[in-house]
Structures are given as C-alpha cells and as structure tokens.
VOPAGU-2260 file (C-alpha; in pm, 1 decimal, decimal comma):
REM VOPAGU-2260
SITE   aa  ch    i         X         Y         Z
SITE  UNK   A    0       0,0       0,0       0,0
SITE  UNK   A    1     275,9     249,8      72,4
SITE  UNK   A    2     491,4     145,9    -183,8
SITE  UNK   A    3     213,3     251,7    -441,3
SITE  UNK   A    4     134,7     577,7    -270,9
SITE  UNK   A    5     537,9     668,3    -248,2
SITE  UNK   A    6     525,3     555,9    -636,4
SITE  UNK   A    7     228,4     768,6    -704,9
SITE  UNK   A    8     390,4    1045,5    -561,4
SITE  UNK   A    9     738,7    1023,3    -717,2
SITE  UNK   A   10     528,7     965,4   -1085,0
SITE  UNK   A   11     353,5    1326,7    -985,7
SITE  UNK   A   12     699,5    1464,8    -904,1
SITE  UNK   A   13     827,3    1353,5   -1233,7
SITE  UNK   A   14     543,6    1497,2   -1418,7
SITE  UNK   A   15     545,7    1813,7   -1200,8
SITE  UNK   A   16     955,9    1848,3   -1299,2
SITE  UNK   A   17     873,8    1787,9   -1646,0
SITE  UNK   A   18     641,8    2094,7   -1653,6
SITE  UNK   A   19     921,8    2324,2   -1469,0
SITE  UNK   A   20    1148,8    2233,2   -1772,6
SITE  UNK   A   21     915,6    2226,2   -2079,6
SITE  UNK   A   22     643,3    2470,6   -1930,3
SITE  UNK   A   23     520,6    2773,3   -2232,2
SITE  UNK   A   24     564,1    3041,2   -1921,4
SITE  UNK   A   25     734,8    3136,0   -1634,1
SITE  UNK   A   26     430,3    3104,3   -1428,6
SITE  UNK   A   27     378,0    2774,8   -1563,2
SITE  UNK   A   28     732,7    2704,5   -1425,4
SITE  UNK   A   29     665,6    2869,4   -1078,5
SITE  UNK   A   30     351,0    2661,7   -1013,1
SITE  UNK   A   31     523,1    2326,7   -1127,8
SITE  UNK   A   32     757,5    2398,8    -872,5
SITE  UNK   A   33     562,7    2516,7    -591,2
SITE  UNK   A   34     368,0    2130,1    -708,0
SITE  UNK   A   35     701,4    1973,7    -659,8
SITE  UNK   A   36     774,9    2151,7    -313,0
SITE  UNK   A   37     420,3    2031,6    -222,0
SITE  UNK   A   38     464,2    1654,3    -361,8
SITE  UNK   A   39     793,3    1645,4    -142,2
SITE  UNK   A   40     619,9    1739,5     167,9
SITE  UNK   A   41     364,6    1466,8      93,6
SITE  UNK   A   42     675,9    1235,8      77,1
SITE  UNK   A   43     874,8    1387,0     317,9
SITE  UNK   A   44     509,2    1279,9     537,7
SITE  UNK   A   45     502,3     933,2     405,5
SITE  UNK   A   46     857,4     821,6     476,2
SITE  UNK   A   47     823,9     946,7     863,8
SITE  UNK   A   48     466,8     760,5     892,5
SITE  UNK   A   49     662,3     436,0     735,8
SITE  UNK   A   50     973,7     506,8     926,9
SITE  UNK   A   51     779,4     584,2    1264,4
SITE  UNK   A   52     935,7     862,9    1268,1
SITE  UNK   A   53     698,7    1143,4    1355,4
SITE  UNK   A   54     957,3    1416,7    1379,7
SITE  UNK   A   55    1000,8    1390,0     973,0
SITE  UNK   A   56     639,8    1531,6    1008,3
SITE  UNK   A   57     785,5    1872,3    1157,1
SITE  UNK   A   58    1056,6    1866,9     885,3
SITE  UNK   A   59     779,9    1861,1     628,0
SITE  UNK   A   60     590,6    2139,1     762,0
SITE  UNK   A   61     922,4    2353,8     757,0
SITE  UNK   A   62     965,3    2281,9     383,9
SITE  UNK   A   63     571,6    2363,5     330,9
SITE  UNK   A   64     686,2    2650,7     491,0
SITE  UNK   A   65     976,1    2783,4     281,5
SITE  UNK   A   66     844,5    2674,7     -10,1
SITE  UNK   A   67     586,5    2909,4      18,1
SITE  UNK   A   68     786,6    3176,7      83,1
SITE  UNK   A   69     981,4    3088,2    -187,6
SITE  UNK   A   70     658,3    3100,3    -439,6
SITE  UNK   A   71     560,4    3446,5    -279,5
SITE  UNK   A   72     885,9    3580,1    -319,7
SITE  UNK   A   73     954,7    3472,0    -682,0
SITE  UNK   A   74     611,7    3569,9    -774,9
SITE  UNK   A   75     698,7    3934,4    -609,8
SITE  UNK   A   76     987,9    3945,8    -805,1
SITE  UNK   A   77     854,3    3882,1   -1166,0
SITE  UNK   A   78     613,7    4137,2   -1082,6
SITE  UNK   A   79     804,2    4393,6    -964,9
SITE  UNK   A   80    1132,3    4328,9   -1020,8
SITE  UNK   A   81    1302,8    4333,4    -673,9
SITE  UNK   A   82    1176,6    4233,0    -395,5
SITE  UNK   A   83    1205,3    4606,9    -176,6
SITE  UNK   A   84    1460,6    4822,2     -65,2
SITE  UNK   A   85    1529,0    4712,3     252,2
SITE  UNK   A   86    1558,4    4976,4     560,1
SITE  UNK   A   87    1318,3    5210,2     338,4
SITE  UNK   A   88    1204,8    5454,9     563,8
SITE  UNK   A   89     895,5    5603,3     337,3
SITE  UNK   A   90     681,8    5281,7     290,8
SITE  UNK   A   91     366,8    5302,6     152,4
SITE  UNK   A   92     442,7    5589,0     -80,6
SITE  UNK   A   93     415,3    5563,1    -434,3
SITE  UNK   A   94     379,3    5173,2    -424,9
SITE  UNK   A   95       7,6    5170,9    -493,2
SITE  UNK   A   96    -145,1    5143,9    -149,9
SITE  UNK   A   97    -414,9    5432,1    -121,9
SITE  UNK   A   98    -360,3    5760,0      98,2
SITE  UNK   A   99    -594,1    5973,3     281,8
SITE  UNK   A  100    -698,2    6173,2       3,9
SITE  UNK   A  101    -883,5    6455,2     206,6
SITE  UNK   A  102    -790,4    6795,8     183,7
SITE  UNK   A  103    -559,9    6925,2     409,7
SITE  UNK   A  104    -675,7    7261,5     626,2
C-alpha cells in the first residue's frame, strides 16, 4: 500500500519536474515547482509515517513553509522586479497602497 502511494507520488513529481522544464511560461514554471515543493512534503510525510518517525512530520511542515515563501517571493519578483529596498524609511508611498486623500486645512 505504501509502496504505491510513495510511487504515485514520485510519478507526480516527475510529471510536475517535467512541466518546470518544458512549461510555455514562467508562471507555468513557478507553479510546477511550488507542485514539486508540495509533492515532497507529501513524501517527506510518508517516509516518517513508514519510518515511525513522527519528527520527519515537523521537517515537512518547515519545507511547506519555505516553499511558500519561496513562491511568494519569486512571484513578487517577476512582478516587480526586486523584492524592496530594505531599511526604506517612506513605505507606503508611491507603491500603490491608497492615501488619505482629504484635503488638508
């Protein structure tokens, strides 16, 4: 039973892979990868519930963790080319978020 669900997963993470090198966009490629993360997680889950091993579970909600990240900050970066200035002492201003627009007086 867990031999077919490990090989399930591994045939998802081969298909997922194949779509991060052949995929028609760069957001194709992003979400293929984020699916891979994901997929590894799942394994990363299966091996510790085979191994009785239930700290591989904590692992795999690290990696869940920066993977995510990693999506959100990739996905910030092809949409605004950097991902912020750091120390930037005027946020808010000019990056799109609305102001009190009420005349001053």
């Amino acid at each position: 039973m867990f031999i077919a669900a490990t090989f399930a997963i591994l045939v998802a993470m081969g298909m997922a892979l194949a779509r991060a090198l052949l995929g028609p966009t760069i957001f194709d490629r992003v979400l293929a990868v984020n699916t891979f993360g994901t997929k590894t997680v799942l394994l990363i889950a299966l091996l510790g519930f085979v191994g009785e091993r239930p700290e591989f579970l904590d692992i795999g909600m690290v990696y869940a963790l920066i993977n995510f990240i990693g999506t959100i900050a990739v996905l910030k970066f092809l949409k605004f080319g950097d991902l912020g200035t750091p120390g930037s002492e005027d946020a808010g201003v000019g990056d799109g978020t609305p102001q009190d627009s009420r005349p001053q007086g």
